[in-house]
DOTOR-778387 format. One record per atom (N, C-alpha, C): chain; atom name; x, y, z. Coordinates in nm, 2 decimals, always signed. Example, Ala and Ser with C-alpha at 12.3 -4.5 7.8 and 13.67 -1.06 7.14 Angstrom:
2
   chain   atom        x        y        z
       A      N    +1.32    -0.57    +0.78
       A     CA    +1.23    -0.45    +0.78
       A      C    +1.32    -0.33    +0.78
       A      N    +1.28    -0.22    +0.71
       A     CA    +1.37    -0.11    +0.71
       A      C    +1.29    +0.00    +0.79
END
This chain:
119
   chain   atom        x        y        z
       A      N    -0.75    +2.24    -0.50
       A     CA    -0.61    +2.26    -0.48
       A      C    -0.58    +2.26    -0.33
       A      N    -0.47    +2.20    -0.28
       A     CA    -0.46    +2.19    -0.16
       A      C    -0.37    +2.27    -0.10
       A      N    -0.39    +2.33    +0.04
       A     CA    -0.32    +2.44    +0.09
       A      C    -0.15    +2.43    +0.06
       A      N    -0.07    +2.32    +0.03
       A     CA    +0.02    +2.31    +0.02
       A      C    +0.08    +2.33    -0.17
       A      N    -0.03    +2.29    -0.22
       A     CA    -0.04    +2.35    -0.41
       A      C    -0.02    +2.48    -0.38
       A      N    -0.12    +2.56    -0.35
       A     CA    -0.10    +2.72    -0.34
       A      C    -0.02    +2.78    -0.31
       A      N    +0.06    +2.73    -0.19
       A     CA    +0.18    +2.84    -0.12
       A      C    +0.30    +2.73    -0.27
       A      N    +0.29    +2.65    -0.34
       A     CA    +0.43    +2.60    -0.38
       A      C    +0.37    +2.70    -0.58
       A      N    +0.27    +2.67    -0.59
       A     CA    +0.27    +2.76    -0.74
       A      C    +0.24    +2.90    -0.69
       A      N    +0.18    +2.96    -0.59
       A     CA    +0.28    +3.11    -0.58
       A      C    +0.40    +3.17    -0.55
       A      N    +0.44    +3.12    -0.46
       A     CA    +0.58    +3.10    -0.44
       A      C    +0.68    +3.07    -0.58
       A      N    +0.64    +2.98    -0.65
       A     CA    +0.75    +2.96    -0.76
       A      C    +0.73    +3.07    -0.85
       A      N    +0.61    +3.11    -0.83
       A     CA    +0.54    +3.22    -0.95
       A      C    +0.66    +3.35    -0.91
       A      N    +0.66    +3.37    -0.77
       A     CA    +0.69    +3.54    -0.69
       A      C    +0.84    +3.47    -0.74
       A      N    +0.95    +3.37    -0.74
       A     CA    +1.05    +3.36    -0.75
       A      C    +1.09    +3.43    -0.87
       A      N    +1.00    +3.35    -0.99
       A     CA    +1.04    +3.38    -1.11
       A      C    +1.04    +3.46    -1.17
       A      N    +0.93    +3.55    -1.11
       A     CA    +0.91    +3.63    -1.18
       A      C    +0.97    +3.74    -1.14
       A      N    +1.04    +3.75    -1.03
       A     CA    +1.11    +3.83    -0.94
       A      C    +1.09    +4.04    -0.93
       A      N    +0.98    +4.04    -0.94
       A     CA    +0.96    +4.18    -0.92
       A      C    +0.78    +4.21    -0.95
       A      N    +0.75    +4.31    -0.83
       A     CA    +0.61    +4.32    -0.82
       A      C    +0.50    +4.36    -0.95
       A      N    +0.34    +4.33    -0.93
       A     CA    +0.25    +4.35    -1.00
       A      C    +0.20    +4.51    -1.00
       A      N    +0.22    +4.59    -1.08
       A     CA    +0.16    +4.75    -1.07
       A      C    +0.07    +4.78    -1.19
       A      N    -0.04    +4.86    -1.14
       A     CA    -0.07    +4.89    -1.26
       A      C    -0.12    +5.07    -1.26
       A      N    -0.10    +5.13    -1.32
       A     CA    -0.07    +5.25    -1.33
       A      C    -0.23    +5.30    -1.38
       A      N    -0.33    +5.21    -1.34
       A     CA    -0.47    +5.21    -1.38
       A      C    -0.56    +5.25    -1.23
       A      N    -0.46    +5.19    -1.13
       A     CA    -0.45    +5.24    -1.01
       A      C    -0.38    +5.28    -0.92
       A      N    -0.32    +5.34    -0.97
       A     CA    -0.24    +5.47    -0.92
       A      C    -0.12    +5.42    -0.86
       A      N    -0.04    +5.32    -0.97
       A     CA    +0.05    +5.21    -0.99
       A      C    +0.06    +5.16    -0.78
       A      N    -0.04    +5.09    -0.80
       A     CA    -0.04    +4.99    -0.66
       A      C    -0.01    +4.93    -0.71
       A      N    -0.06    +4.80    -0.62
       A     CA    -0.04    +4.68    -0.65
       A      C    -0.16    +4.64    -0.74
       A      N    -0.14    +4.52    -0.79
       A     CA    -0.24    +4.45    -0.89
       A      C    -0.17    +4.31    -0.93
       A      N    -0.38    +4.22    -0.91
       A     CA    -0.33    +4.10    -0.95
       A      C    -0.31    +4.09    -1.10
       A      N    -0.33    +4.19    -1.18
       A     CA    -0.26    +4.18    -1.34
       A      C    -0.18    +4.33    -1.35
       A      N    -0.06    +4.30    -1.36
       A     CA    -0.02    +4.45    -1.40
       A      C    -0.01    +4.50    -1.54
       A      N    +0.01    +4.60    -1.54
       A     CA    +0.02    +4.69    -1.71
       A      C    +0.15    +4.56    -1.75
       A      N    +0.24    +4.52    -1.71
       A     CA    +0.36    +4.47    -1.82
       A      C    +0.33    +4.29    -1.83
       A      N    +0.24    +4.27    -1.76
       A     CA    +0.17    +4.13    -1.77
       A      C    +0.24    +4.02    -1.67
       A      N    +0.27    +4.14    -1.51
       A     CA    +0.33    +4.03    -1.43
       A      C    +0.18    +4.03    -1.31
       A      N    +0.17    +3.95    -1.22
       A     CA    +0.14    +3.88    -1.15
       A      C    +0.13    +3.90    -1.04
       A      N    +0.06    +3.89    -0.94
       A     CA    +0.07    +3.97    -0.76
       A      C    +0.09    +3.83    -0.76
       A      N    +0.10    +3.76    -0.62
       A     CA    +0.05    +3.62    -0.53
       A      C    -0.08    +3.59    -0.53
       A      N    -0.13    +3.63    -0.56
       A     CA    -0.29    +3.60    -0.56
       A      C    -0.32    +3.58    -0.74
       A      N    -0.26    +3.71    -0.77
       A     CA    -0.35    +3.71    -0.93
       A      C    -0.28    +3.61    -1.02
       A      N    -0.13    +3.52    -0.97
       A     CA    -0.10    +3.42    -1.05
       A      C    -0.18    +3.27    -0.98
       A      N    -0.24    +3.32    -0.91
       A     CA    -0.36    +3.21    -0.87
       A      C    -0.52    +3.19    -0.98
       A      N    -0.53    +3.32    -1.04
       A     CA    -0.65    +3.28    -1.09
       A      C    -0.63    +3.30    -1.28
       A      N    -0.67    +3.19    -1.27
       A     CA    -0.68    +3.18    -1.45
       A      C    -0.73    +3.23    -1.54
       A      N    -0.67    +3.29    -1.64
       A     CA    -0.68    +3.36    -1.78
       A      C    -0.84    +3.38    -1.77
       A      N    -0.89    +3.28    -1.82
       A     CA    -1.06    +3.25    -1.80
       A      C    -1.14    +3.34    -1.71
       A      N    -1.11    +3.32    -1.61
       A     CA    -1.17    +3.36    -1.44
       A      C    -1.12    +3.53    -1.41
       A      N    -1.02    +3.58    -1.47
       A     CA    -1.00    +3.66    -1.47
       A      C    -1.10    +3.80    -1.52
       A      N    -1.09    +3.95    -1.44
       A     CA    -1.16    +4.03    -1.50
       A      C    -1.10    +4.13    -1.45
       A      N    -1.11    +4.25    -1.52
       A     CA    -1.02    +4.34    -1.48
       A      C    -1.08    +4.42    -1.33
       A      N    -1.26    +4.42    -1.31
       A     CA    -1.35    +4.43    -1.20
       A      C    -1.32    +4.37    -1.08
       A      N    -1.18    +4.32    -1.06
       A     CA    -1.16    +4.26    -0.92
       A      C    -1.04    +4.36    -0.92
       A      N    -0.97    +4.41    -0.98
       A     CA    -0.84    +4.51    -0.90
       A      C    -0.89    +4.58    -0.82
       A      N    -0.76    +4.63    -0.75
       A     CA    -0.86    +4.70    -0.62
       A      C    -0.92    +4.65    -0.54
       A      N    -0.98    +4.53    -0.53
       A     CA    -1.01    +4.47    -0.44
       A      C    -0.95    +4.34    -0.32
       A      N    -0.99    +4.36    -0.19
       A     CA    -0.92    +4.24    -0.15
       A      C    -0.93    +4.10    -0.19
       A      N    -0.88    +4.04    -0.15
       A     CA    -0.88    +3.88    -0.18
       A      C    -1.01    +3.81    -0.17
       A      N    -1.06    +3.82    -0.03
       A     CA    -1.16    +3.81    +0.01
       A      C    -1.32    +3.87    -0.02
       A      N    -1.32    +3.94    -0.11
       A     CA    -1.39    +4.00    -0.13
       A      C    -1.52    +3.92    -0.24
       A      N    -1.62    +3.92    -0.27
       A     CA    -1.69    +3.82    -0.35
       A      C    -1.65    +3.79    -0.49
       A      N    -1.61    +3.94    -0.54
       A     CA    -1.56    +3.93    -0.67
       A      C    -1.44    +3.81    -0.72
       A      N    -1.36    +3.84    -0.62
       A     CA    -1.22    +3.75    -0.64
       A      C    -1.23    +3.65    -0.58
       A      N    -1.32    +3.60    -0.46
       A     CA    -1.38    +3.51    -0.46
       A      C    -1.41    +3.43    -0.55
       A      N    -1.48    +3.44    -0.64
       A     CA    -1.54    +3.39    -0.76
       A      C    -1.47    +3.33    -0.85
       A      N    -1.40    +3.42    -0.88
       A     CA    -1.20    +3.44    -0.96
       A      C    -1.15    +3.30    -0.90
       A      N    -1.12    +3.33    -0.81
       A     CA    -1.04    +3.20    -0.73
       A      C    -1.09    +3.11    -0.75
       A      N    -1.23    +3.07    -0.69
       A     CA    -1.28    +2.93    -0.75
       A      C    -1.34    +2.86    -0.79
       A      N    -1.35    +2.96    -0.98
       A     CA    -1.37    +2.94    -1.08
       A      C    -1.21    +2.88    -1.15
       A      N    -1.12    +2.92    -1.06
       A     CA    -0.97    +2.90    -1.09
       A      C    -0.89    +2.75    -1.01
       A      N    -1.02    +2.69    -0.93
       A     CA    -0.98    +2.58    -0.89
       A      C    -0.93    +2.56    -0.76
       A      N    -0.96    +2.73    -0.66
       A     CA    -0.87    +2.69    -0.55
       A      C    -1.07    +2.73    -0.48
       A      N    -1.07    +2.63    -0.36
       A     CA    -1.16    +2.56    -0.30
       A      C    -1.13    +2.70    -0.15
       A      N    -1.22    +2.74    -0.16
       A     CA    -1.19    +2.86    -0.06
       A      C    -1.22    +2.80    +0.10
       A      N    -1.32    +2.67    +0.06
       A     CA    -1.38    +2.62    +0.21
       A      C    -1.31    +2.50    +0.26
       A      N    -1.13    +2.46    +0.15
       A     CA    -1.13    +2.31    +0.17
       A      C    -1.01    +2.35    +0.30
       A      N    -0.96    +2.44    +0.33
       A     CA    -0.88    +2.43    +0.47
       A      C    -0.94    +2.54    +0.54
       A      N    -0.89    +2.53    +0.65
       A     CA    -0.95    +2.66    +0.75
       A      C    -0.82    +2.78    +0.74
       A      N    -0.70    +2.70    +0.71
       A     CA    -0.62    +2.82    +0.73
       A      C    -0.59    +2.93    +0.59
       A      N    -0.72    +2.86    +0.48
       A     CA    -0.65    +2.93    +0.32
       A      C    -0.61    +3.08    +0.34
       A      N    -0.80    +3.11    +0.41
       A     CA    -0.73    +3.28    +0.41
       A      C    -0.61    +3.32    +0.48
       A      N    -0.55    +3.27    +0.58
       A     CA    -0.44    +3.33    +0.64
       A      C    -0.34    +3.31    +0.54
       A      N    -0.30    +3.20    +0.48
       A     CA    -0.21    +3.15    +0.37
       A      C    -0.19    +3.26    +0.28
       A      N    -0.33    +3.30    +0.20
       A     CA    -0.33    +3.39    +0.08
       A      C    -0.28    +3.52    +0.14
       A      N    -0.30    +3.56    +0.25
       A     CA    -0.31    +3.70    +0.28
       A      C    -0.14    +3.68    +0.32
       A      N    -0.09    +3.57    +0.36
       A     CA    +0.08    +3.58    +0.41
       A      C    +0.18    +3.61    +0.26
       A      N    +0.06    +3.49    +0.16
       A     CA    +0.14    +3.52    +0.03
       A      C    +0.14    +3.65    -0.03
       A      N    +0.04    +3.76    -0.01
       A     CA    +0.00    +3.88    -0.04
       A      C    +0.10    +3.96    +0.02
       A      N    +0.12    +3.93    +0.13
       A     CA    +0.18    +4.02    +0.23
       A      C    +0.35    +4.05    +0.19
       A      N    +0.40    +3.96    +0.13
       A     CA    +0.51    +3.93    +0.10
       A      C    +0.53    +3.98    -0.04
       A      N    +0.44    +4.00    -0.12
       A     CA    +0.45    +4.03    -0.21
       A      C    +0.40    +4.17    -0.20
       A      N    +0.30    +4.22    -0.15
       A     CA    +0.27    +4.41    -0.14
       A      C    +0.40    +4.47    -0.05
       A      N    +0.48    +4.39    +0.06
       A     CA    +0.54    +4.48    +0.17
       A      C    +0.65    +4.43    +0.17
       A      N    +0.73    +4.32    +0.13
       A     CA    +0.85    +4.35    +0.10
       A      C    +0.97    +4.34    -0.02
       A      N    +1.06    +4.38    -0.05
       A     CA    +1.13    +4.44    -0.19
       A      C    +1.14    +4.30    -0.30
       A      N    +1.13    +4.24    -0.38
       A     CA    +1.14    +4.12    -0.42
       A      C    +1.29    +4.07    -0.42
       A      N    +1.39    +4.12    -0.40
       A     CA    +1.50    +4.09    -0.30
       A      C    +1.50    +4.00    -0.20
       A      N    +1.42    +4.01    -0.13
       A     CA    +1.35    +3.97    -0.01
       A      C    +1.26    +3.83    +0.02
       A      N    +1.23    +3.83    -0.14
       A     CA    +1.12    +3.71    -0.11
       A      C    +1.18    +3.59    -0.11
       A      N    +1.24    +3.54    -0.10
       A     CA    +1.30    +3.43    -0.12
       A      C    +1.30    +3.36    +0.07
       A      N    +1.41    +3.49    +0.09
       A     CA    +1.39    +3.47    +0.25
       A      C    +1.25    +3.44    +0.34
       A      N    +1.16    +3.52    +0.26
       A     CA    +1.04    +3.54    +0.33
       A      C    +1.01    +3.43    +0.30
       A      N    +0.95    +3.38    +0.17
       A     CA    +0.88    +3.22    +0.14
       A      C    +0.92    +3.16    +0.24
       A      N    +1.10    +3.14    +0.20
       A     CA    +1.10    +3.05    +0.39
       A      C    +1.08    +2.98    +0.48
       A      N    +1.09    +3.15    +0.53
       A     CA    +0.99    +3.16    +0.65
       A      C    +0.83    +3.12    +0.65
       A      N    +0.80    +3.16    +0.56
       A     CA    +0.64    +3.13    +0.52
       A      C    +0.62    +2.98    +0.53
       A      N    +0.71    +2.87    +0.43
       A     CA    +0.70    +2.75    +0.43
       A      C    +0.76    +2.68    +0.55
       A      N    +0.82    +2.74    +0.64
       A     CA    +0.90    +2.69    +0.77
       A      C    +0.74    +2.69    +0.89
       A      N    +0.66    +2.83    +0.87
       A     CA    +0.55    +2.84    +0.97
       A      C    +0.44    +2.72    +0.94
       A      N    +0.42    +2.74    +0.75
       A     CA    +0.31    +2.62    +0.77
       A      C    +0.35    +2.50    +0.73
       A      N    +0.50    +2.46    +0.77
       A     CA    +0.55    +2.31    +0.77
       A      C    +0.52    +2.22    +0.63
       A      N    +0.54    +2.35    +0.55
       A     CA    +0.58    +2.27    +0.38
       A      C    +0.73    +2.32    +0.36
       A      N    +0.71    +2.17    +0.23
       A     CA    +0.83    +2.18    +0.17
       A      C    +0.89    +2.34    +0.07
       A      N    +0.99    +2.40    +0.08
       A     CA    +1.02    +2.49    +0.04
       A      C    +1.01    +2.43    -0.15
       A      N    +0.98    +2.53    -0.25
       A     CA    +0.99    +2.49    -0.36
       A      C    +1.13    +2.50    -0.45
       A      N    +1.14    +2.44    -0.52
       A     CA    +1.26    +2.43    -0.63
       A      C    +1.26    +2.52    -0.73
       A      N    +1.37    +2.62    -0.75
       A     CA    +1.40    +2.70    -0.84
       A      C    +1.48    +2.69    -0.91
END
């Protein structure tokens, strides 16, 4: 999946779904699966399959979700900027109100010179 797939099916994911992932399993943070079956930026990246509940709580980066990711199809070695990408998509989704994201994607898609997605 190429750096430009991942910011456009998270992005559309954060649009639609329009309000954050918690789960009250940890101490209602964030989470890439939440109790009501919504989605962080990252956790609508890894597929049903690939999925395990032994990655919450963890960073992106970490080997676990590593694994998750791609077993899910996204290629962790094929750009140099993925991790910065994932962590901006994260970032927007843990720190600001989902109000907000729309603006932020944006911006997000304005820095790494993609097309903004269709809603």
């Amino acid at each position: 999946m190429l750096l430009e797939d991942i910011f456009e099916k998270s992005a559309s994911h954060l649009i639609k779904q329009g309000k954050t992932s918690h789960s009250k399993n940890l101490d209602d943070t964030c989470a890439y699966r939440g109790d009501d079956g919504a989605m962080c930026a990252i956790g609508c990246l890894i597929d049903d399959e690939a999925y395990d509940f032994v990655i919450e709580g963890k960073s992106f980066d970490m080997p676990e979700v590593e694994m998750a990711l791609r077993s899910s199809g996204i290629n962790l070695d094929d750009d140099e900027f993925i991790y910065a990408l994932l962590s901006d998509l994260q970032n927007i989704h843990d720190e600001y109100k989902p109000e907000v994201w729309l603006h932020e994607l944006y911006r997000l898609a304005d820095r790494y010179q993609f097309k903004m997605v269709e809603v």
